[in-house]
C-alpha positions in Angstrom: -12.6 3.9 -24.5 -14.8 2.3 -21.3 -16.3 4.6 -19.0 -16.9 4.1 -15.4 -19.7 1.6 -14.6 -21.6 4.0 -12.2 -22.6 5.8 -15.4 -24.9 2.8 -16.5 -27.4 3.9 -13.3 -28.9 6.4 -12.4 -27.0 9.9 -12.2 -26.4 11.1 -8.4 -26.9 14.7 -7.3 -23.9 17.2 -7.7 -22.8 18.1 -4.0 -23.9 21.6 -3.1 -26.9 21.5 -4.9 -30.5 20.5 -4.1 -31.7 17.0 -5.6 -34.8 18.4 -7.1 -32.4 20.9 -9.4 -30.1 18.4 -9.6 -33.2 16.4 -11.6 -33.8 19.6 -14.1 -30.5 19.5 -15.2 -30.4 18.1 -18.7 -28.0 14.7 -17.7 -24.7 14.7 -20.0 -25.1 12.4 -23.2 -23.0 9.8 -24.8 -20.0 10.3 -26.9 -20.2 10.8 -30.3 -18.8 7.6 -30.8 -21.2 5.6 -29.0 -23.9 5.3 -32.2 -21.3 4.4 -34.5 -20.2 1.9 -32.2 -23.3 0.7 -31.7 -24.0 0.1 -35.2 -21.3 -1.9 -36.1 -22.3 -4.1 -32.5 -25.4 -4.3 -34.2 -23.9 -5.9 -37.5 -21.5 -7.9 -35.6 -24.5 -9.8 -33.7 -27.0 -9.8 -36.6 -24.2 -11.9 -38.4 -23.7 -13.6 -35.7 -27.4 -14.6 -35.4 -27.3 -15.3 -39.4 -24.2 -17.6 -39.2 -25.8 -19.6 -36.1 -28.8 -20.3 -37.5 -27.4 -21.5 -40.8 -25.1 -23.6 -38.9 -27.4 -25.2 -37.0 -29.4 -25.9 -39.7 -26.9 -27.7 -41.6 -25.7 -29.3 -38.3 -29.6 -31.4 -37.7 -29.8 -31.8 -41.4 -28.8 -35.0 -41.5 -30.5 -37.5 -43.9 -33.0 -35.0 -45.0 -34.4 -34.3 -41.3 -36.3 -31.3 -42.4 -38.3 -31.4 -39.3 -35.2 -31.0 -37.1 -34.4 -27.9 -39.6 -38.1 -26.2 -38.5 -37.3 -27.1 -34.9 -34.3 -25.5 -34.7 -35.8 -22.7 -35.7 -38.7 -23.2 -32.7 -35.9 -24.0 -30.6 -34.5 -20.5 -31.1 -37.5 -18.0 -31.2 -39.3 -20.1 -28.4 -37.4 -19.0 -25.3 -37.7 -15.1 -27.0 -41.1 -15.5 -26.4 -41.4 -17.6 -23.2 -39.2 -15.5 -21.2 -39.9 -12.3 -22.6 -41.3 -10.9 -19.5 -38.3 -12.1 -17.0 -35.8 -10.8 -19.6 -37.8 -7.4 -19.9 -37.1 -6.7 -15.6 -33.9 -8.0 -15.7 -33.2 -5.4 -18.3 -35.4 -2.6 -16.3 -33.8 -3.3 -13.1 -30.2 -4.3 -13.4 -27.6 -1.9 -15.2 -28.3 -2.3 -19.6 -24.9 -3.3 -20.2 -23.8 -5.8 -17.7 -27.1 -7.8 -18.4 -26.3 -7.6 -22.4 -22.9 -9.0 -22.0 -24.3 -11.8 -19.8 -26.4 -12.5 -22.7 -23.6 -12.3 -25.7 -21.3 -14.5 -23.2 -24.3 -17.4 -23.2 -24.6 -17.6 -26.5 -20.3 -17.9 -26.9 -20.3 -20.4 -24.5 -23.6 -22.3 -26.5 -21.6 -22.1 -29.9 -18.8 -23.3 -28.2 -20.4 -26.0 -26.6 -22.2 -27.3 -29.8 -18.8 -27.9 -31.3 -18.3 -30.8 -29.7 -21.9 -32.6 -29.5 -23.6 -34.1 -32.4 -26.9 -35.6 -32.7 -30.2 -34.0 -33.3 -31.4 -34.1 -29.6 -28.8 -32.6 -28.0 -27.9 -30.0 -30.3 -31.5 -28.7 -30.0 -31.5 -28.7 -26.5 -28.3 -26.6 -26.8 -29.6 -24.7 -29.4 -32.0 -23.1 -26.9 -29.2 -21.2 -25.4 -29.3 -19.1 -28.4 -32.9 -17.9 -27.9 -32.1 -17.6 -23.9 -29.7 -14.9 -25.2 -31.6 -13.5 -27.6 -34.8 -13.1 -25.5 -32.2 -10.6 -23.6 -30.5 -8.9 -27.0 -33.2 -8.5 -29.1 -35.1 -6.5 -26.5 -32.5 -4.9 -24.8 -30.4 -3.2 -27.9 -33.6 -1.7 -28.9 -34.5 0.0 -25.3 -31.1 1.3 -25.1 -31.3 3.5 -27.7 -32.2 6.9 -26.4 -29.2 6.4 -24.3 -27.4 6.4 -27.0 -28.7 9.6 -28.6 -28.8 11.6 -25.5 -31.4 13.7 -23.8 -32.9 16.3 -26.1 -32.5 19.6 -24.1 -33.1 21.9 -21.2 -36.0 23.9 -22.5 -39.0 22.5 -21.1 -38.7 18.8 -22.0 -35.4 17.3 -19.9 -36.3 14.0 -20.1 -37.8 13.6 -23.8 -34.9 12.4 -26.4 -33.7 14.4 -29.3 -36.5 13.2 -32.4 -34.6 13.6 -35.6 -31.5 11.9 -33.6 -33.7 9.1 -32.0 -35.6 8.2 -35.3 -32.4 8.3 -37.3 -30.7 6.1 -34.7 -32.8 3.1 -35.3 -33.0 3.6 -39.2 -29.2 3.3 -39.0 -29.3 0.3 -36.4 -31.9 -1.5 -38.2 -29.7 -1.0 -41.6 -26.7 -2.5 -39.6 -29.1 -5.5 -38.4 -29.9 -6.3 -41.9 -26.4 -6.2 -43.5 -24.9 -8.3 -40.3 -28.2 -10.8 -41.0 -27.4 -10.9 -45.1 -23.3 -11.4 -44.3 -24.1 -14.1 -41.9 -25.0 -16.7 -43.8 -22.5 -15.8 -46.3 -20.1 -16.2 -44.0 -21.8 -19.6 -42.8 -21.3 -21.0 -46.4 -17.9 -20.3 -46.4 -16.8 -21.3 -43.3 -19.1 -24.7 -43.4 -17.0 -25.7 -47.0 -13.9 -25.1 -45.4 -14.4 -26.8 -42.0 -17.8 -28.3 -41.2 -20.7 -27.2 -39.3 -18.0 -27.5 -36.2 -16.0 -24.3 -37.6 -19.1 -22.1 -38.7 -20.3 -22.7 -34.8 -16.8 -21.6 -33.6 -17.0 -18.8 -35.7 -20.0 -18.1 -33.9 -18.2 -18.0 -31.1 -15.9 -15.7 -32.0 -18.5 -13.3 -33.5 -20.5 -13.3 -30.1 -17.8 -13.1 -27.8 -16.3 -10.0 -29.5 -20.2 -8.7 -29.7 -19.6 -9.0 -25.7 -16.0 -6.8 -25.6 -18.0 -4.2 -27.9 -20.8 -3.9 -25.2 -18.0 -3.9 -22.5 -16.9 -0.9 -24.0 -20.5 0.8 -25.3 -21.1 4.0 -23.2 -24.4 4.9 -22.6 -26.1 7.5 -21.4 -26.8 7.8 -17.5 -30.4 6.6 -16.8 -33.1 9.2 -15.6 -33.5 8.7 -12.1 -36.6 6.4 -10.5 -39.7 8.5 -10.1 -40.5 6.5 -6.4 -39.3 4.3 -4.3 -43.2 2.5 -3.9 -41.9 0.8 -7.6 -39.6 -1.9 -5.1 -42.5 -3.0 -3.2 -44.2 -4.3 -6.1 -45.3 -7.8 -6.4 -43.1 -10.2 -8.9 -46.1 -11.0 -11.1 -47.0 -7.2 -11.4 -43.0 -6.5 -12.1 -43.1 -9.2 -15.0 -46.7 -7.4 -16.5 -45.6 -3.8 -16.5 -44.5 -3.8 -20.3 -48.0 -5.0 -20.9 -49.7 -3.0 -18.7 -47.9 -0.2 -20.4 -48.9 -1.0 -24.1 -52.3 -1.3 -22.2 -52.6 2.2 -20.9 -51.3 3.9 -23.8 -53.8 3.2 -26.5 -51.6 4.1 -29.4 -48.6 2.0 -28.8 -50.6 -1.1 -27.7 -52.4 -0.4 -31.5 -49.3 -0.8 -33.3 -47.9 -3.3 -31.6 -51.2 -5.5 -31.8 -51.1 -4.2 -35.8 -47.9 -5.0 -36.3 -47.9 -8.3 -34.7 -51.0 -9.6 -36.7 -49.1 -8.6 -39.7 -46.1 -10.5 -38.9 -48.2 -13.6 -38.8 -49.1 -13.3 -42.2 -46.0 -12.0 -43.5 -44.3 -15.0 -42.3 -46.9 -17.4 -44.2 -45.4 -15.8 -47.3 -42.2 -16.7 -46.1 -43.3 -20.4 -46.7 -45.0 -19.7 -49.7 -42.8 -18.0 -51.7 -40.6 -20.9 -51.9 -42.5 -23.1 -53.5 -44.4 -20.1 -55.7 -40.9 -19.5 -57.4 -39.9 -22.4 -57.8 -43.2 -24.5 -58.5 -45.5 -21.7 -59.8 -43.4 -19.5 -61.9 -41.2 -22.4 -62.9 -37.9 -20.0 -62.0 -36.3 -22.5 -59.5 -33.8 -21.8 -56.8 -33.0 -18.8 -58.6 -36.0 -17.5 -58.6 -36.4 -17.8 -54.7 -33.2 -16.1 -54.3 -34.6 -13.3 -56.5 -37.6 -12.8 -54.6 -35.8 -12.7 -51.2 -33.4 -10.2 -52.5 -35.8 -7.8 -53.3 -37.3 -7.7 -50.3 -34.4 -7.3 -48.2 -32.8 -5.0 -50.7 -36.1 -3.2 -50.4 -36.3 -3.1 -46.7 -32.6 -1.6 -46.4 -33.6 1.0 -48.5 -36.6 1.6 -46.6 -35.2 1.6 -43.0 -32.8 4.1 -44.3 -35.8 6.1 -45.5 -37.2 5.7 -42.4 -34.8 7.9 -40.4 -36.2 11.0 -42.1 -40.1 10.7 -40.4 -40.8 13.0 -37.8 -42.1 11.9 -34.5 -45.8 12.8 -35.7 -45.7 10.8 -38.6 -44.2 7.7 -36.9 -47.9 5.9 -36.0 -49.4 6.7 -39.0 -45.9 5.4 -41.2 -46.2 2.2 -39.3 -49.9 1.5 -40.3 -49.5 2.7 -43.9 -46.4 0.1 -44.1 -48.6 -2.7 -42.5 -51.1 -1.7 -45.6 -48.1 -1.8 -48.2 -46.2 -5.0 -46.8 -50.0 -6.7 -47.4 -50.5 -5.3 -50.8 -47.3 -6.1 -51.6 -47.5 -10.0 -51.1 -51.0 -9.8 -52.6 -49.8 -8.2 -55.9 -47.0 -10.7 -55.9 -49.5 -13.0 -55.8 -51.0 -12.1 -59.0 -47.7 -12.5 -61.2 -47.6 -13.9 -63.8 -43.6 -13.6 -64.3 -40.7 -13.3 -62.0 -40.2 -9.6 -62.3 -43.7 -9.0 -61.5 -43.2 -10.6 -58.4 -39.8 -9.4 -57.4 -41.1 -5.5 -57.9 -44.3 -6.3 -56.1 -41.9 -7.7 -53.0 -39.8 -4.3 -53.4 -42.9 -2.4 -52.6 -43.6 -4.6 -49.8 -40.1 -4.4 -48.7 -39.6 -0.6 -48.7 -43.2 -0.4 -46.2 -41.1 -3.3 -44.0 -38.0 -1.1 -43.8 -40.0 2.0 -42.5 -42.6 0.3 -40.6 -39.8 -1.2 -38.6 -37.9 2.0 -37.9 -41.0 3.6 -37.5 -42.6 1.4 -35.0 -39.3 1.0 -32.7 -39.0 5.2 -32.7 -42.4 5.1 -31.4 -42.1 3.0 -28.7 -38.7 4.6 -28.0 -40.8 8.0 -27.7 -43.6 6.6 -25.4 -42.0 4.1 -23.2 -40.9 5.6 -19.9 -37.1 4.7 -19.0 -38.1 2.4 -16.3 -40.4 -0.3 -17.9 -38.5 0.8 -21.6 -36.9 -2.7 -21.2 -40.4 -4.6 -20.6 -41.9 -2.6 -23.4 -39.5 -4.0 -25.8 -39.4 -7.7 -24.3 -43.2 -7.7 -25.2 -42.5 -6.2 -29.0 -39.7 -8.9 -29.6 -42.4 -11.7 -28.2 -45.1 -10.7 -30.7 -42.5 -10.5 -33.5 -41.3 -14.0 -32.8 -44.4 -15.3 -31.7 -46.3 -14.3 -34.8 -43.3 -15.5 -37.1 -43.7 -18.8 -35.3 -47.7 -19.0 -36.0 -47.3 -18.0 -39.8 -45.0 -20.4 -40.6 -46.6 -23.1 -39.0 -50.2 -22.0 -40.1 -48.3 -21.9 -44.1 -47.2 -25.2 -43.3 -51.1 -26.7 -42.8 -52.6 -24.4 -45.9 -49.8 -25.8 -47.9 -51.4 -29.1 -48.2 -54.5 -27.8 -48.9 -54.0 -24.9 -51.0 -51.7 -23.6 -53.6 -48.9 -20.9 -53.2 -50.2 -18.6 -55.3 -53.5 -18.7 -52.9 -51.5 -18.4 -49.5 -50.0 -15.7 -50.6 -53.4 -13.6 -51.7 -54.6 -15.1 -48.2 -51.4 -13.7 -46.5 -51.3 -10.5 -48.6 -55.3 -9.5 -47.9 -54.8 -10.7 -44.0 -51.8 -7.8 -43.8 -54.0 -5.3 -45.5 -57.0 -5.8 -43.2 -54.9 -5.6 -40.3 -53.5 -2.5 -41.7 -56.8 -1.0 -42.5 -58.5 -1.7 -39.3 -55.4 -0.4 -37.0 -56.1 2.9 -39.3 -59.6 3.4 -38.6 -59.3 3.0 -35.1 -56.4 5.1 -34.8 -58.1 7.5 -37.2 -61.7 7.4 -35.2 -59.3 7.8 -32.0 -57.8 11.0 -32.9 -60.3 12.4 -34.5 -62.3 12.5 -30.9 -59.6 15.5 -30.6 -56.2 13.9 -29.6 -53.6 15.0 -31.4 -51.8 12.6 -33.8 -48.3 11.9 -32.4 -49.1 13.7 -28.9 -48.4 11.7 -26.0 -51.9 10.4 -24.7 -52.9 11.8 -20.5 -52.0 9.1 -19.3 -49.0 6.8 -21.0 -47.3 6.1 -17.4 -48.0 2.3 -16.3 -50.3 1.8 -13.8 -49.7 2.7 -10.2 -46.6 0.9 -8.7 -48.0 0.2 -5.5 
């Protein structure tokens, strides 16, 4: 089921031939099986990343700490974003799979470990080892991905990936991430009524450390070979910036990014709202909340899977238009009245979330050469978790100052205007006579040297 490790470098010249020909050669894919293993890895860590934080949750919720619930939370998505650009080289110049296992074994270990230590201190401290993992995951599952579609052919473009199979790849990954995220903390509930906080962590255990055999045995694609050897001479610092030099130099995948990021940050001061707007504003309770958060996630699944239909040259402009969406989505929800005004506005916000996602990862799958791919990603997972960490905070101030119903309109128009500006500038852009969808002159990072 493995396959030898040499495979997860670069491919080496068949003997007889010349190096140069050797690199024309199309290199030889993944097994079929390797997507449909990687999508249940997916699910398997996505409920694994459900069921921890749930349990952690419940673990510092004692005597209604709810500050030690929000810090478990900063606990987690801080080290994503701190050590984004060491876990972005790591992934870029070690071989994918060893490094993910590393990262699937640490979190184990941390689950393991929190078993057996109570207190709010130290299980935050210890709860850190879950973002120090996912800093590595969350990055690297999505730059692997081309390797597990395979090279797109012989004829004129060796070393571009197959687009209908790349696109559809990450609509299917991202539908496993959601149903592994929604099953997790299902699965928390359960576990937590039958044995504590101590048995949902161990579960966690046991959900990360078989996430580690599936990588074990995940074959992937060989990587291309590197373009020069003048990239080991680089400097440290200038090895830890490439991802952003990267989104730098290529003007259209630094857009979204930056677009998407800014609407993250106000999608996530809806999160806070909409609590409080359910149960407070439109008098439906708990209920209610659950009813809202359902149709956005139920939304988004259908979206993501809707997602794996765009073609490469509609990927930029489906991730603006969702950015749009997602913001007039919250906005309209805003304006309810009743809960099923609110829940069908939050579909329509979901469905843009599902597609913007697929299509903004496709993108940067497209764009981002093999060698800085895992830097690329490592700066995408920072802004997401960045930006959720600055809405919810930011929610948390308005909050006391404003009503729901008014954070959301001030979420909902701040997503729209991000939208709308990343769509004029990517509109003025190509209308100077770059192609939409082409690959801009010069979408190499800068010089390695």
């Amino acid at each position: 089921m493995t396959r030898p490790p040499a495979s997860d470098g670069p491919p080496a010249a068949v003997p007889g031939t010349h190096p140069a020909a050797a690199v024309q050669d199309t290199p030889p894919g993944p097994p079929g099986y390797a997507l449909g293993l990687a999508i249940g890895l997916q699910a398997v860590i996505s409920a694994g990343d459900g069921l921890a934080l749930v349990a952690l949750a419940s673990r510092v919720y004692q005597g209604s700490h709810a500050w030690a619930v929000a810090a478990v939370f900063l606990a987690v998505t801080i080290p994503i974003t701190a050590l984004a650009p060491l876990a972005g080289l790591l992934l870029d110049r070690l071989p994918a799979r060893p490094v993910l296992i590393g990262a699937a074994v640490v979190q184990a270990v941390t689950a393991l470990v929190l078993t057996q230590v109570s207190g709010i201190g130290p299980v935050l401290a210890l709860a850190t080892g879950f973002g120090v993992g996912a800093a590595v995951l969350q990055p690297g599952l999505g730059a692997i991905v081309p390797r597990l579609v395979g090279p797109a052919g012989r004829e004129g473009q060796p070393d571009r990936m197959s687009r209908i199979g790349l696109t559809r790849a990450n609509s299917y990954l991202q539908a496993a991430t959601w149903g592994g995220f929604t099953a997790g903390p299902l699965l928390a509930g359960v576990l937590t009524a039958a044995g504590g906080t101590g048995l949902a962590l161990a579960g966690v255990a046991v959900i990360y450390a078989l996430g580690a055999a599936g990588l074990w045995a995940l074959p992937l694609a060989p990587r291309p070979p590197e373009p020069a050897a003048g990239a080991r001479r680089e400097g440290l610092a200038a090895q830890l910036g490439a991802g952003l030099r990267f989104l730098r130099s290529d003007a259209d995948a630094g857009l979204l990014v930056l677009v998407v990021g800014v609407m993250v940050v106000f999608a996530n001061m809806a999160v806070v709202a909409e609590v409080a707007f359910a149960e407070s504003v439109l008098g439906a309770g708990p209920t209610g909340y659950s009813v809202l958060v359902a149709a956005w996630t139920a939304a988004m699944l259908a979206g993501t899977l809707a997602g794996g239909r765009l073609p490469e040259h509609r990927l930029a402009v489906t991730t603006l238009a969702g950015t749009i969406a997602m913001g007039a989505g919250i906005a309209l929800a805003g304006t309810a009245a009743q809960l099923w005004q609110a829940a069908a506005a939050y579909a329509l916000g979901g469905v843009a979330n599902g597609m913007e996602v697929v299509a903004t990862r496709s993108f940067l799958n497209h764009r981002a050469p093999e060698r800085v791919a895992g830097r690329v990603f490592a700066v995408y997972s920072a802004v997401l978790f960045g930006g959720a960490s600055a809405g919810m905070a930011a929610a948390g101030g308005l909050l006391s100052s404003l009503n729901p119903r008014e954070v959301l309109f001030l979420a909902g128009g701040g997503g729209l205007a991000a939208g709308a500006v990343g769509s004029l500038i990517y509109a003025r852009r190509h209308r100077r006579g770059q192609p939409a969808g082409a690959r801009p002159a010069s979408p190499q990072p800068p010089p390695q040297r």
